[in-house]
C-alpha positions as CSV (number, residue, x, y, z in Angstrom):
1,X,41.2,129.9,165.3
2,X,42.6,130.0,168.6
3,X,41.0,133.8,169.4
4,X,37.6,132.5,168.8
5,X,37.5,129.8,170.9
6,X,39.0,132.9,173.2
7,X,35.9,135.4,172.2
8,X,33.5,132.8,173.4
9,X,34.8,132.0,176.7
10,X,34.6,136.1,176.8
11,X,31.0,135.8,176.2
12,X,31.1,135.6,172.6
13,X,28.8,138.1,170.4
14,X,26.1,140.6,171.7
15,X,25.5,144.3,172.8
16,X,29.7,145.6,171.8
17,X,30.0,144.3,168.1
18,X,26.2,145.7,167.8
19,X,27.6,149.0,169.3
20,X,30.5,148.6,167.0
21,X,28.2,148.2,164.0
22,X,26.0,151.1,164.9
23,X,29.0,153.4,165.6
24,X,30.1,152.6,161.7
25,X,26.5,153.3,160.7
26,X,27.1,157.4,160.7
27,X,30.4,157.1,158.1
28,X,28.6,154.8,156.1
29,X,26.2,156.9,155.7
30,X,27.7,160.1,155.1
31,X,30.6,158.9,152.6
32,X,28.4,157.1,149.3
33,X,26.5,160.7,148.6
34,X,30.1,162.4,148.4
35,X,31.1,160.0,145.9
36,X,27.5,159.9,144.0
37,X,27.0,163.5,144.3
38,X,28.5,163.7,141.1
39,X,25.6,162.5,139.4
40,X,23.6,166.1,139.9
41,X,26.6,168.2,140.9
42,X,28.2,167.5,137.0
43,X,24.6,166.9,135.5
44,X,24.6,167.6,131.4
45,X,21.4,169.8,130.9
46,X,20.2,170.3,127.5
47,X,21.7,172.4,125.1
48,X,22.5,174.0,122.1
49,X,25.0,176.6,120.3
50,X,24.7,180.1,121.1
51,X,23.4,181.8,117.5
52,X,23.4,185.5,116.6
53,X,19.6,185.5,115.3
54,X,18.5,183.0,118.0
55,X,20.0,184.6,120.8
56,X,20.4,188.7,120.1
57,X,17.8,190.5,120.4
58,X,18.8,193.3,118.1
59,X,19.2,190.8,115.3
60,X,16.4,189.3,115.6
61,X,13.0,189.7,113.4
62,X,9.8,190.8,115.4
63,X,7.6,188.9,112.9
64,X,9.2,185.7,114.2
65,X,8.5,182.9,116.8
66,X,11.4,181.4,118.9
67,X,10.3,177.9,116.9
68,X,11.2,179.6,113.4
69,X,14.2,181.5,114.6
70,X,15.3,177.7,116.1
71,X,15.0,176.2,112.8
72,X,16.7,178.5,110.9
73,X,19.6,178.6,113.4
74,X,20.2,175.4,114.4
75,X,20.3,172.5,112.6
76,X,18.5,169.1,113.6
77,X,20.4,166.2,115.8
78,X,20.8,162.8,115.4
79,X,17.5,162.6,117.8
80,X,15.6,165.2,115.8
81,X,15.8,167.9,118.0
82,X,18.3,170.1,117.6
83,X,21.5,169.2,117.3
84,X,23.3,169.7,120.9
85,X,27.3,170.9,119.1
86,X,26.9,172.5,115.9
87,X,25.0,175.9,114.0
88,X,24.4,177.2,110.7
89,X,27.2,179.5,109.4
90,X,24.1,181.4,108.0
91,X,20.6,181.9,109.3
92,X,18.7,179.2,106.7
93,X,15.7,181.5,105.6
94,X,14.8,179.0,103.0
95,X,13.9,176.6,105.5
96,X,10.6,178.5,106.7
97,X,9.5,177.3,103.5
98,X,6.8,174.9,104.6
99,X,7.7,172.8,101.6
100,X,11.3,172.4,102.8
101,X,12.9,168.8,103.0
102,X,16.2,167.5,105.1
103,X,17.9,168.1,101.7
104,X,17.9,172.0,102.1
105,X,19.5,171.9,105.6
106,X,21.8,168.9,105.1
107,X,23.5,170.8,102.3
108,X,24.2,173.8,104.5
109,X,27.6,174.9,105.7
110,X,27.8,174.6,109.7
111,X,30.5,175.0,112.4
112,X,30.8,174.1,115.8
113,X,29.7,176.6,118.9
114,X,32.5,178.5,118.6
115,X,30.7,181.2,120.3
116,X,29.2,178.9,123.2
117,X,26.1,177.5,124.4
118,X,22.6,177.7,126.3
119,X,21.7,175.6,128.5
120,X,18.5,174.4,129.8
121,X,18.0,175.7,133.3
122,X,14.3,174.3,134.1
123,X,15.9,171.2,136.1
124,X,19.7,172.9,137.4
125,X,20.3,176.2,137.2
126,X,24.0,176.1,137.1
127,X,26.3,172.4,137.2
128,X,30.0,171.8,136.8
129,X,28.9,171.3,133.0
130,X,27.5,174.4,132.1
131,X,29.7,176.6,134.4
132,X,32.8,175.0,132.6
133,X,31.1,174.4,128.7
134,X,32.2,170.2,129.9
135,X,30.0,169.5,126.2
136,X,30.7,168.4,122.6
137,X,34.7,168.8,122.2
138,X,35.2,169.2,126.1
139,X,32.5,166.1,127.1
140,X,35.6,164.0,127.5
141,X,36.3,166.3,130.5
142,X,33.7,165.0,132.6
143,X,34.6,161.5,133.0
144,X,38.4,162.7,133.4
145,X,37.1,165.2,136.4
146,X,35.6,161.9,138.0
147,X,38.6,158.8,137.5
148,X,40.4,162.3,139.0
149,X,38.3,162.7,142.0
150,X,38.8,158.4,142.5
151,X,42.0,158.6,142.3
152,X,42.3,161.0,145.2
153,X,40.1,158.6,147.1
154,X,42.4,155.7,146.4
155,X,45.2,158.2,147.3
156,X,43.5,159.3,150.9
157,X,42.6,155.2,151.3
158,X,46.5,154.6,151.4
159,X,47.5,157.3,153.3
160,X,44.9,156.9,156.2
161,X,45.3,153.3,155.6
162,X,49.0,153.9,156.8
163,X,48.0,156.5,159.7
164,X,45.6,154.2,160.9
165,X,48.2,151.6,162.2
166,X,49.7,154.1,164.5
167,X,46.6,156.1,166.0
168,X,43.5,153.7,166.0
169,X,42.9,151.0,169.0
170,X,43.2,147.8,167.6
171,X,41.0,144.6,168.9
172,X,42.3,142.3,171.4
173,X,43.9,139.9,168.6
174,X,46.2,142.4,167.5
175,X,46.7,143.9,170.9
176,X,48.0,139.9,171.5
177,X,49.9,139.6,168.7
178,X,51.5,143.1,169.3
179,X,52.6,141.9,173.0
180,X,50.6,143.9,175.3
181,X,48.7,140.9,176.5
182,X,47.6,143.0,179.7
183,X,45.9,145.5,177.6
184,X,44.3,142.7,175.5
185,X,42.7,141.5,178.7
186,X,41.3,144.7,180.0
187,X,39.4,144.9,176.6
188,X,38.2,141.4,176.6
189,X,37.1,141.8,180.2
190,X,35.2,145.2,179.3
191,X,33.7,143.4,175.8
192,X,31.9,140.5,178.4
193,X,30.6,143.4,180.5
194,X,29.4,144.9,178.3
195,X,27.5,141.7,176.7
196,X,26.1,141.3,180.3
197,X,28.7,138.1,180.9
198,X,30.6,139.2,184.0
199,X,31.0,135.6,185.1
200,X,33.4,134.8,182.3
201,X,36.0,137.2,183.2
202,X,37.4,134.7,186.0
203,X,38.7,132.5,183.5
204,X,40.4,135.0,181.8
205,X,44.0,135.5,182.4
206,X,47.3,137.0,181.0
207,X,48.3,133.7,180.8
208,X,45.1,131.8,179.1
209,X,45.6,135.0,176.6
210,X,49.2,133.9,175.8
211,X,48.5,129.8,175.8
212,X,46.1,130.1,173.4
213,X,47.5,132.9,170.6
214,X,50.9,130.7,171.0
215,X,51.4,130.1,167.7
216,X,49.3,133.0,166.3
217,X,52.0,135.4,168.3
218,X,54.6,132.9,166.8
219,X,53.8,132.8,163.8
220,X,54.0,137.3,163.2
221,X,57.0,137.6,164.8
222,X,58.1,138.7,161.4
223,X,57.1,142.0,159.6
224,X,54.7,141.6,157.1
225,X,53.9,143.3,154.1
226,X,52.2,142.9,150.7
227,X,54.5,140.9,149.3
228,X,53.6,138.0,152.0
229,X,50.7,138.1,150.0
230,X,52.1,135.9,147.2
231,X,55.0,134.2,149.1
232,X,52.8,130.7,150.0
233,X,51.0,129.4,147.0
234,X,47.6,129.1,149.0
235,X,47.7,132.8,149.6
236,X,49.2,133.7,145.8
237,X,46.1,132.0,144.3
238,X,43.5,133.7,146.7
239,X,45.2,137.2,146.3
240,X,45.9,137.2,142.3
241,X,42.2,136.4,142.4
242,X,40.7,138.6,145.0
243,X,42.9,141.4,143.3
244,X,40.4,140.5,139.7
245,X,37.3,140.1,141.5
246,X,37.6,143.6,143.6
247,X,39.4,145.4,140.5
248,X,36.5,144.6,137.9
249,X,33.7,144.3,140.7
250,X,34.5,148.5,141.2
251,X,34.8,149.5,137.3
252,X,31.6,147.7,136.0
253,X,29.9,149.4,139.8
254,X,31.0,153.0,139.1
255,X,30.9,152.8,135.3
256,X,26.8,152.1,136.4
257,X,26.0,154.6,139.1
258,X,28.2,157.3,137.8
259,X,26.4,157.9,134.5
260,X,22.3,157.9,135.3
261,X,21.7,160.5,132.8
262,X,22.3,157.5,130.2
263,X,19.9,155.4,132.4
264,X,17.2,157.4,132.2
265,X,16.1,160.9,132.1
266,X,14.7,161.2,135.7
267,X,18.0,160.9,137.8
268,X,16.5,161.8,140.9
269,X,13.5,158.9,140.9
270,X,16.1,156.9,139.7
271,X,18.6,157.8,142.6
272,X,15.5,156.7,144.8
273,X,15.3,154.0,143.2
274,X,18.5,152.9,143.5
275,X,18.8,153.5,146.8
276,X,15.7,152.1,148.1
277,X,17.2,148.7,145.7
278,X,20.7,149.1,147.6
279,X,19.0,149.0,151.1
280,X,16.4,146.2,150.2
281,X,19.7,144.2,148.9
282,X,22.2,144.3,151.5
283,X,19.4,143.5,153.9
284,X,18.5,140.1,152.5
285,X,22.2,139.1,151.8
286,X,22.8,137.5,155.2
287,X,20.1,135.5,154.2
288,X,21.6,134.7,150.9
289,X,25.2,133.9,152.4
290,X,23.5,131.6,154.8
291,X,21.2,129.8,152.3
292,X,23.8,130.1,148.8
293,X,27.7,130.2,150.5
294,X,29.5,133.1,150.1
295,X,31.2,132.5,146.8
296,X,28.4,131.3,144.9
297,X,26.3,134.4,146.4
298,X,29.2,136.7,145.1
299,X,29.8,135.0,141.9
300,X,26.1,134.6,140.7
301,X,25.0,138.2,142.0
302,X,27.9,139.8,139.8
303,X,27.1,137.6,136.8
304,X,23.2,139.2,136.9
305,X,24.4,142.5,137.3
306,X,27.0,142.3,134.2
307,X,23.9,140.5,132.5
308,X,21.5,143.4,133.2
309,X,24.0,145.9,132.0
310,X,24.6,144.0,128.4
311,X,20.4,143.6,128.3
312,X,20.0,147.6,128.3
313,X,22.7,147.7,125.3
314,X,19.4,145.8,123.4
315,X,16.4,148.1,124.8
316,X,15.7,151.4,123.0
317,X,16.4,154.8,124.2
318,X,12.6,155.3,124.4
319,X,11.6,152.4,126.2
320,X,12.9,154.4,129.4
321,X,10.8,152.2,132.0
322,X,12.2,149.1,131.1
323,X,16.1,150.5,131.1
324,X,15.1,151.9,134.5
325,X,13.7,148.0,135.7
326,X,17.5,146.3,134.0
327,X,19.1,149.7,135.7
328,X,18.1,149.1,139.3
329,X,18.5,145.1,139.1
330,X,22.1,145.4,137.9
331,X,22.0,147.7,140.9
332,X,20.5,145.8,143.2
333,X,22.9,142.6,142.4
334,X,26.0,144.9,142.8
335,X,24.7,145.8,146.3
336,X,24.3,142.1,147.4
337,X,28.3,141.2,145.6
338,X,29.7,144.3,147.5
339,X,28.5,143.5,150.2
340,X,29.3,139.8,149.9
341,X,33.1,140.7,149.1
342,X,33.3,142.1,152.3
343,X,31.8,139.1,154.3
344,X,34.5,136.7,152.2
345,X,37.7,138.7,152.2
346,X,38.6,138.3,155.9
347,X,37.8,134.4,155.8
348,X,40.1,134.2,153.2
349,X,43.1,135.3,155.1
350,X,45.1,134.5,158.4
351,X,45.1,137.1,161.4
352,X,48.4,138.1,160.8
353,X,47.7,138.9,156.7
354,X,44.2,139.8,157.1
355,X,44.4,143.9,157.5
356,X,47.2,143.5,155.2
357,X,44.9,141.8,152.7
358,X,42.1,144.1,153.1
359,X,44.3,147.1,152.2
360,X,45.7,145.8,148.8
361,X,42.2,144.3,148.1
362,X,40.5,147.8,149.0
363,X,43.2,149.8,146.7
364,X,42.2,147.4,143.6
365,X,38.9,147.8,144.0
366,X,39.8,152.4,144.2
367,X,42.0,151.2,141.1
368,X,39.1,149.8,139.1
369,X,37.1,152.8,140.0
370,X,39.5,155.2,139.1
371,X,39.8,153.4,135.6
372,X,35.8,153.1,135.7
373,X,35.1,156.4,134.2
374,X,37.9,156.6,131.9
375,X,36.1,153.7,129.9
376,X,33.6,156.8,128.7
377,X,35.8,158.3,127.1
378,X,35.7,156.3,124.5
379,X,31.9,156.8,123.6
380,X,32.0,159.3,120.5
381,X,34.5,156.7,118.8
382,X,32.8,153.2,120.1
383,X,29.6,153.6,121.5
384,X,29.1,150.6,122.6
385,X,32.8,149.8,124.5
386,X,31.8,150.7,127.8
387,X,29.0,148.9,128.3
388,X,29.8,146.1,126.7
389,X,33.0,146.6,129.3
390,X,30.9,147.3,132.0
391,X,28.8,144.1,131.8
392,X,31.3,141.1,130.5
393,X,34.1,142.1,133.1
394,X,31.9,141.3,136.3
395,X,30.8,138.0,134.7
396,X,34.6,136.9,133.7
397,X,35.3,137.7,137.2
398,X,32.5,135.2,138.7
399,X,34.3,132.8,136.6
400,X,37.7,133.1,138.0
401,X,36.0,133.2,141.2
402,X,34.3,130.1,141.2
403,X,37.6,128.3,139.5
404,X,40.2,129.7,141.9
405,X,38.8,130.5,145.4
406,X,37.5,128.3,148.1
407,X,34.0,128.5,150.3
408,X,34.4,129.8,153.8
409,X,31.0,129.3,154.9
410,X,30.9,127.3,158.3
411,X,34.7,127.7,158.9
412,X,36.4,129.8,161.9
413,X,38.6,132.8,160.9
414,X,41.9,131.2,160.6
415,X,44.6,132.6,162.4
416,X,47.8,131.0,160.7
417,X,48.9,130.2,157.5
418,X,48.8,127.0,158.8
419,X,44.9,126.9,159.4
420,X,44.7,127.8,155.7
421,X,46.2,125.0,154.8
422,X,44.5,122.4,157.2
423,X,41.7,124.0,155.6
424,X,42.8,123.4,152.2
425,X,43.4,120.1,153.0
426,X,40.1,119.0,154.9
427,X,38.5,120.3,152.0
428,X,40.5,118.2,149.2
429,X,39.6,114.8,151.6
430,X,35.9,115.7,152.5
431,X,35.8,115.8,148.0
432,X,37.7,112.6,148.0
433,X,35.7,111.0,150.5
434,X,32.0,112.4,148.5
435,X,33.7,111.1,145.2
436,X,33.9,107.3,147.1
437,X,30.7,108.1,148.9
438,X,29.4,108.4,145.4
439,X,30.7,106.0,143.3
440,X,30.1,103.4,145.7
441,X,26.3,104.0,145.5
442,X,26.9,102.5,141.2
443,X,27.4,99.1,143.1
């Protein structure tokens, strides 16, 4: 708590943290189409299997329309068009026959593609999926390819994540805490500058700096490491349930966005829509963690989005507009959680802990991604597993959250593990003294 009261006798906020923001504006921008791109890049277009009448020219009869040679080819799907994995062994002349019932072809031998497929080019004309046959048998492939590409993410996270302490400049806390007060000075001097308050520079000194961070500089002396994580019980409970919350938050998220072709069958409106959702969202969440807390925004935003993911289990494949409308709210709510988490996770953690936190927080979230996809694979056997997965795991999450973790709303960044536990406490008497408050007001 000490280096806020420091920030504002440095001028606190203004024109460098809204620099700061801005300059993080062109990475977060650029990195969410790399990891969405996906969605077009690995598209499934419609197809069929290859067939010698269908699809040779020589074999073909000139008395006969593409329609008939279709039918006689390839046999109906599940959808009534025809069937995406498998062919007659024979061409079925018989059914041409006007009278013909489902009897005449369901009695027919058929095999898989075993010669390959045609795709439908009118939307792509060439995706991972039809360069690489990633259909029927090999659908399973797809999913794979994407926990695979997440997995290198959470692989680059970590290593950057590790590079990152050596190379980048660090704020003026850490520059404290790292003992180059001097150099901690210079950048709080340049930060009230640059927010136009030159006048509170003369009261900033090397040793103001080292009065005030006392027992923050104190109390890192040691080394830490994830482990200090779990080594106070305070920090054991918020960690175990952080670690939940970001681990199911990032499965159910990218178990959504990663498969729009099941959402509805105009990806790119839906893209827009989901975009134009995301941007709305995130704008009015300030407004939400002012007026609703940050856990109870966090907690109640996830629990909608798991609950408009379990609704679209219940809505017809043909009732596409209203999949689309529970589609882009589970969106939409995901947008406000994420980025709620990242509003709550610092307050949740002491100076020393808090980068620490944010990297073992930030690889279970990659971890939950990573195991997103792999839910899918699981869809020709049990259909409904991955949503059902998709939309209960955000909502047991709320409930752990809401059980295990504290509000931070009002309450300055601590700086120890100390100011986590006056913290703790202040908040176990201000509920003893509303309990008295209370049950005073029976007399």
């Amino acid at each position: 708590m000490a280096f806020a009261e420091l920030l504002e006798r440095a001028g606190g906020g203004g024109l460098f943290q809204a620099l700061q923001v801005f300059t993080l504006l062109l990475p977060s921008i650029l990195v969410p189409p790399q990891l969405l791109m996906e969605n077009f890049s690995a598209a499934i277009p419609g197809h069929r299997c290859w067939a010698h009448v269908l699809d040779n020219s020589s074999e073909a009869p000139a008395n006969l329309t593409s329609e008939a040679l279709l039918t006689i080819s390839i046999p109906p799907g599940p959808n009534h068009e025809p069937h995406q994995c498998l062919r007659f062994r024979q061409p079925q002349w018989q059914l041409l026959d006007p009278n013909a019932t489902a009897t005449n072809w369901s009695e027919a031998a058929t095999e898989p593609c075993v010669d390959g497929w045609v795709y439908d080019h009118s939307t792509f004309t060439s995706t991972i999926v039809s360069e690489w046959d990633l259909v029927c048998e090999y659908q399973g492939l797809k999913p794979m390819g994407q926990s695979i590409y997440m997995a290198g993410v959470l692989m680059g996270s970590v290593f950057w994540g590790l590079l990152s302490d050596r190379w980048l400049p660090e704020s003026a806390r850490w520059l404290i805490i790292m003992g180059k007060p001097e150099q901690a000075l210079r950048e709080l001097k340049k930060v009230s500058r640059i927010n136009g308050h030159k006048e509170a520079t003369k009261s900033l000194t090397v040793e103001v700096l080292m009065t005030s961070m006392e027992e923050e500089v104190a109390s890192s002396k040691a080394r830490k490491s994830v482990l200090d994580l779990f080594l106070v019980p305070v920090l054991r409970w918020r960690s175990c349930s952080m670690f939940l919350v970001s681990f199911s938050q990032m499965i159910s998220y990218y178990g959504l966005v990663l498969d729009l072709q099941n959402l509805g069958s105009d990806i790119f409106l839906l893209q827009v829509l989901f975009g134009a959702v995301d941007l709305l969202a995130r704008a009015t969440t300030t407004f939400l963690l002012s007026f609703l807390g940050r856990r109870m925004t966090l907690a109640s935003f996830q629990t909608i989005a798991g609950l408009s993911i379990l609704a679209n289990i219940l809505v017809p494949q043909d009732l596409q507009t209203l999949r689309v409308a529970f589609a882009v709210l589970g969106k939409g709510c995901f947008g406000i959680s994420l980025t709620s988490i990242s509003v709550y996770k610092p307050e949740l953690y002491p100076t020393v802990l808090r980068m620490t936190a944010d990297g073992f927080l930030q690889s279970a979230g990659r971890l939950g991604a990573v195991l997103g996809p792999l839910i899918r694979l699981t869809r020709q056997a049990l259909p409904l597993l991955a949503p059902i997965s998709y939309g209960v795991i955000p909502i047991v999450s709320s409930l752990i959250l809401l059980l295990f973790l504290p509000e931070t709303q009002g309450l300055p960044l601590p700086d120890t593990i100390q100011d986590l536990e006056s913290q703790k406490s202040a908040a176990a008497r201000g509920k003893r003294q509303e309990v008295i408050i209370t049950e005073s007001t029976w007399f």
